[in-house]
C-alpha positions, 0 to 999 in steps of 0.5 A, a space after each residue: 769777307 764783310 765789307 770793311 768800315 770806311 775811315 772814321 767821320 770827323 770827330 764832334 765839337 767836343 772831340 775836336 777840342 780835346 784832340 786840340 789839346 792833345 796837340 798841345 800837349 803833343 807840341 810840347 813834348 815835340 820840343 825836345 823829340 823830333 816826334 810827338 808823344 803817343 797818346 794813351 787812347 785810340 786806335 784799333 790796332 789792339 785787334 784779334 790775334 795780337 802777340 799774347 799779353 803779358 802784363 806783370 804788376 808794378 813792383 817798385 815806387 814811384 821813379 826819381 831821377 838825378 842827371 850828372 855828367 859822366 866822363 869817358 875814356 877821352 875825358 868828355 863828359 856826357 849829360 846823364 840822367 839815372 831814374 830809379 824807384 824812390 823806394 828801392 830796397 837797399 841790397 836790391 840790385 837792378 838790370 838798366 836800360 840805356 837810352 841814348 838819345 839825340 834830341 835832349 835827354 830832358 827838358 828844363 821847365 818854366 813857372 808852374 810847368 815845373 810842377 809837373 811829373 820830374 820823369 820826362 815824358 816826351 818823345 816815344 818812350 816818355 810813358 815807358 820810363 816810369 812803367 819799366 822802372 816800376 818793374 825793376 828796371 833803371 832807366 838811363 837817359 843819356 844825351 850823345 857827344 856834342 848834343 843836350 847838356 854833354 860836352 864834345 864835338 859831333 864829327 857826324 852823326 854815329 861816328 866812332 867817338 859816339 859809338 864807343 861812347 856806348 861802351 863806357 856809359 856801360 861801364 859805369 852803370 855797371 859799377 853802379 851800387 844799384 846795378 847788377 851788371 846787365 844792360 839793354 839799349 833801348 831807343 826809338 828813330 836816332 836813339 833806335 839805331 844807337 840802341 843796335 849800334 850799342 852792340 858793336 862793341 860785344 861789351 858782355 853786360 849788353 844782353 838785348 837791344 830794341 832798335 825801335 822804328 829805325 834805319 838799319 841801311 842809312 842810305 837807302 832808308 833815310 838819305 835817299 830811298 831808292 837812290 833819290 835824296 830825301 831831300 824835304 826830310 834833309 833840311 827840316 832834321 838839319 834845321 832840327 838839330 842844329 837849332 837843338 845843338 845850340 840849346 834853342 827850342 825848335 820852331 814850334 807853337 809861338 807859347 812853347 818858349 812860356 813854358 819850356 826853358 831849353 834842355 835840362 843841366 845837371 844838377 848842381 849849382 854850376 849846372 847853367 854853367 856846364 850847360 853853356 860850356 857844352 853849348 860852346 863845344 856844340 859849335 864845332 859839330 858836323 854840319 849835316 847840310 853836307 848830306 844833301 850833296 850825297 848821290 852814291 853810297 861810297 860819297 864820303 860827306 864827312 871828310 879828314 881835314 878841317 881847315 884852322 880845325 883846332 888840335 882837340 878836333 883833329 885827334 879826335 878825327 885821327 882816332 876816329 880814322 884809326 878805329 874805322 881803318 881797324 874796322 874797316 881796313 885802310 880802304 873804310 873811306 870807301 864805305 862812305 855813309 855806311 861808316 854811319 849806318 847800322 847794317 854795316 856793323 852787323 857782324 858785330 851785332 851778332 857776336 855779340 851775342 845779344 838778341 835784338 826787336 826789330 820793330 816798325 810800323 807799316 807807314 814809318 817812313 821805310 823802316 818797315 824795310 829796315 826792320 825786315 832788313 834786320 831781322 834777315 840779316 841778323 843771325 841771333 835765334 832769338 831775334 823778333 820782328 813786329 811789324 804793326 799798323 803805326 805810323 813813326 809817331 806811334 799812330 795808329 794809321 790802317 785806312 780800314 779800321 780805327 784811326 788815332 794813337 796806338 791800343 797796342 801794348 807797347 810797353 808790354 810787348 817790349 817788356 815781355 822781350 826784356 823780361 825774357 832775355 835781360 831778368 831771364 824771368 818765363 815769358 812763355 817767348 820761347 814758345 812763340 813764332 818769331 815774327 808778328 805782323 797786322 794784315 790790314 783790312 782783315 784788322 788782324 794780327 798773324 804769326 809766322 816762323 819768318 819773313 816774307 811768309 810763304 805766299 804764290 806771286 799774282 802777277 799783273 801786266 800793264 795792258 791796253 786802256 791802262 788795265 792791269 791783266 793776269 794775262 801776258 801780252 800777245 803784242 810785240 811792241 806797245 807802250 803809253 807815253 807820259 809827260 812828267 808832272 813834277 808837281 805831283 806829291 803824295 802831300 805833307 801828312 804821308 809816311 815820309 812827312 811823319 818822318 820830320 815830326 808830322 804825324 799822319 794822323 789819318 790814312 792817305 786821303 783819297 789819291 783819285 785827284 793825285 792820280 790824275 797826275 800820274 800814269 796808272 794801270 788798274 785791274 778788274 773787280 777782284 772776284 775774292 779776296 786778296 790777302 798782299 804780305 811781303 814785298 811787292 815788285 814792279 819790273 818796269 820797261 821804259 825809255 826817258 827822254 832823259 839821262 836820269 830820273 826818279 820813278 814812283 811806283 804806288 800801289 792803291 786799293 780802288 774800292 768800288 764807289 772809285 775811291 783810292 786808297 794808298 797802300 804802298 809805294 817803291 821807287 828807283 833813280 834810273 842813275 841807279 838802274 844796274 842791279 848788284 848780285 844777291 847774296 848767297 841767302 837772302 830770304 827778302 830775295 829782292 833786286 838790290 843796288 849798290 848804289 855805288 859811283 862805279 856801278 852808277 849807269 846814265 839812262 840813254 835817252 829813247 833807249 828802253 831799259 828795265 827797272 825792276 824795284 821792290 816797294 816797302 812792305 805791307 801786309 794788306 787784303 783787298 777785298 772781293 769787289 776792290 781792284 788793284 791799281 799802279 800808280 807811276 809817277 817821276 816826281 814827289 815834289 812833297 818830299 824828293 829832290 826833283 831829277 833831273 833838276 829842271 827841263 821837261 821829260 817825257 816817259 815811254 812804258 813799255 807793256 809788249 810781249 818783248 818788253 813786259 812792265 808788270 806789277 808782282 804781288 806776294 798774294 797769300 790766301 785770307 785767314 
């Protein structure tokens, strides 16, 4: 394999300014999108091997767009905005893609920012309204209960109200004149994990879903990977969307306010009206700051009493209680955050009938896993898996070829998928394998008939010197002590900083300046080429001089100038060390937790334990020349909730024969 190109130099003068402009225009879009808008050029992400094109030309005008509220089966009416062809046929009927969204469905403008495209185009999908529309689809931007422009009070976030909510937008559409009865959800993040949910109500106009770079365990993908609170991530969405749910813009660039009034009213000269009525049921919503308190899965922030609640409220808790107990049986309060989570509605999902995309990018937080999650449990045949090089802006982020906004044809993709399974026009889908996924460093894209693909275990042991060896240990008993730093963090511009609106931009940076700080083991030259695809694992024996603690697993391509590369990462409270039974078929085959409060297990300080843990996904080849590097550490201060909250700790790893730490790698030979 030739030796692969090294992270673009940085950009000339004339380059820096026009990359200062898409930033402007990226903030304002960042205005009402907890992420910023994709650019339309840059990086090499469109590379060899990539799923067929499928291109079908514009078929319809230009799009327009009206918003109106619609009212639901309580009466609470919702912000709604439909976007159809300005030209459309009369007799012509169109299929229509849901959008429901958490972030303001659109924006009201100020001076001569009003002169600009009526079709909103922020966030992740603004490119692709017009382009679907132009192909015959209408697209229907709705802000949820107690968000935007809509009336309503949030009892938390994908309660049971939002998720009916779904079924009654869809019954209006269908008894639109332009509807010709069939609906896909579509949605990025939040309004991703809306899409799926869509389905849990087996509503039959529902035929696809493309849950798009979004949670399917809500847990363990977002609240608190591994069990550690996501706690960076918790306060800046909280601070976020309380601010978007009281019609303020978010704390962005100082001129956004010059340009960007707040979010757009329905149309009609009471508008500004409505829009501040809806603003005063805002007040009432879930105060999401009550997550950060979460350590178990079955912990229960959203609780039945309010104090002084008012009467509207407290029906609206009494049928949300009535609708889990018929879903869940009259124990659901046990569920805890699962009752918000998708993955706790799978068997919904399924029969309903409708195939779902589950999409994601390698560094989108830990949604790689919660795609790959999806599309394991999800039993539909015609569910698809893409996994690319992004990060959760859409970025195109390989530390080994071509940096900047995605050359992927996104909206041809998901086109190709809608087309197929909504309009039941040839798509030539059928004939595909079913998961697509980049191999990093080959810059290539792969097919495979399903996930992980079939790969031989490398498995490398913590050895003497801090080495990684192929070779068991013969020692008994050794072990490397490490002293905690808890100031060590993977910095802001990372795939969890990218979660909360920072986009990465470029890879990592060089970690041999973090790595100081960490405890790490590295293996010798690689001879050839190792191609890594699925989910690595680490099985770690150590003793804590503490009863709890966060532990870090990175793994890094050391190249042979002695730069450090980020691959992956994993991580694991201790509090949550003690492993669940696997399910009859699981083709991840990975350690799973509970992560319940009776299966909750202290660490006995100085006493060795095992800590085995997946890392996320990847699909990445170190090259002949490179060595392969584990990183350990017990703090993120970046983004994790320090554990334990304070007082020194001091590890002790375990790497003898009796007590063998080990880094498993799903190795696959190089196309």
């Amino acid at each position: 394999m030739e030796s692969r190109p090294r992270p673009r130099a940085a950009p000339s003068a004339a380059r820096a300014q026009r990359a200062a402009a898409a930033t402007a225009a990226a903030a304002l879009a960042a205005a009402c999108a907890f992420v910023p808008m994709p650019r339309l050029a840059g990086g090499g992400d469109a590379a060899r091997g990539v799923p067929p094109r499928y291109a079908r030309p514009a078929e319809l005008g230009a799009p327009v767009r009206r918003s109106l509220h619609v009212p639901m089966r309580d009466g609470v009416r919702l912000a709604v905005d439909v976007i159809l062809p300005r030209d459309l046929p009369p007799g012509r009927r169109l299929p229509a893609l849901l959008h429901q969204g958490r972030y303001w469905r659109s924006v009201a403008l100020r001076g001569p920012a009003r002169l600009f495209d009526p079709v909103p185009r922020h966030g992740q999908l603004g490119p692709f309204r017009a382009y679907f529309v132009e192909r015959g689809y209408a697209w229907i931007d709705a802000d949820t209960r107690g968000s935007g422009a809509s009336f309503g009070t949030r009892l938390w976030d994908f309660s049971p109200e939002e998720i009916q909510d779904g079924a009654d937008l869809v019954d209006w559409i269908v008894a639109q004149p332009w509807s010709n009865g069939r609906v896909a959800g579509v949605g990025v993040s939040y309004s991703g994990a809306a899409a799926e949910l869509l389905l849990a109500n087996r509503h039959p106009a529902v035929k696809a879903a493309l849950p798009l770079f979004c949670d399917f365990d809500q847990y363990q993908d977002i609240l608190a990977p591994g069990g550690v609170p996501h706690r960076a991530w918790l306060d800046a969405w909280g601070a976020f969307t309380r601010r978007l749910d009281r019609g303020l813009l978010p704390r962005a660039a100082w001129w956004l306010p010059l340009f960007v009034r707040g979010v757009r009213p329905v149309d009609g000269a009471r508008g500004r009206a409505l829009l501040a009525a809806a603003l005063r049921d805002h007040a009432g919503n879930f105060d999401f700051a009550a997550l950060a308190d979460v350590v178990h899965r079955d912990d229960l922030p959203f609780g039945d009493e309010d104090a002084g609640a008012e009467p509207a409220r407290a029906q609206a808790r009494a049928r949300a209680a009535a609708w889990l107990e018929a879903r869940f049986g009259p124990d659901f309060r046990a569920r805890g955050t699962d009752l918000a989570s998708p993955h706790a509605y799978a068997d919904l999902v399924d029969a309903s009938g409708a195939p779902v995309y589950a999409y994601s990018g390698w560094l989108d937080g830990a949604y790689a896993g919660s795609a790959a999650a999806r599309f394991a449990r999800l039993a539909n045949p015609g569910n698809r898996l893409l996994l690319g090089p992004w990060d959760h802006a859409l970025h195109a982020v390989s530390p080994y070829g071509d940096l900047g906004a995605s050359r992927f044809d996104h909206a041809g993709e998901l086109l190709r998928f809608l087309d197929h399974h909504v309009r039941g026009l040839p798509t030539g889908l059928e004939r595909e394998p079913r998961v697509h996924y980049y191999t990093q460093g080959a810059e290539a894209w792969r097919a495979a008939a399903r996930w992980p693909p079939p790969a031989d275990p490398l498995v490398l042991h913590l050895a003497a010197g801090r080495a990684l060896e192929a070779s068991p240990p013969r020692e008994p008993a050794a072990e490397d002590r490490h002293e905690v730093d808890f100031a060590a963090g993977t910095g802001p511009a990372s795939r969890w900083g990218a979660l909360a609106g920072r986009p990465i931009g470029a890879p990592y940076p060089d970690r041999a300046a973090r790595d100081r700080r960490l405890l790490h083991y590295t293996s010798a030259p690689l001879p050839a080429d190792v191609e890594v695809t699925g989910h690595p694992l680490v099985t770690l024996w150590v003793a804590s001089s503490a009863s709890d603690g966060a532990f870090f697993a990175y793994l890094e391509d050391v190249g042979p100038d002695g730069e450090v590369r980020y691959v992956t990462e994993g991580m694991l409270r201790g509090l949550h060390r003690r492993r669940a039974p696997a399910p009859e078929a699981d083709p991840l085959a990975l350690p799973l937790r509970s992560f319940r409060r009776g299966d909750a297990a202290p660490l006995v300080p100085g006493e060795v334990t095992e800590l085995r843990f997946a890392l996320l996904p990847t699909s990445t080849v170190f090259a002949a020349g490179h060595r392969v590097r584990l990183a350990l550490a017990g703090a993120d201060a970046d983004h994790f909730a320090r554990i334990p909250a304070s007082g020194p700790v001091e590890w002790r790893v375990q790497r003898g024969s009796s007590h063998p730490s080990r880094l498993i790698l799903p190795a696959r030979r190089p196309e």
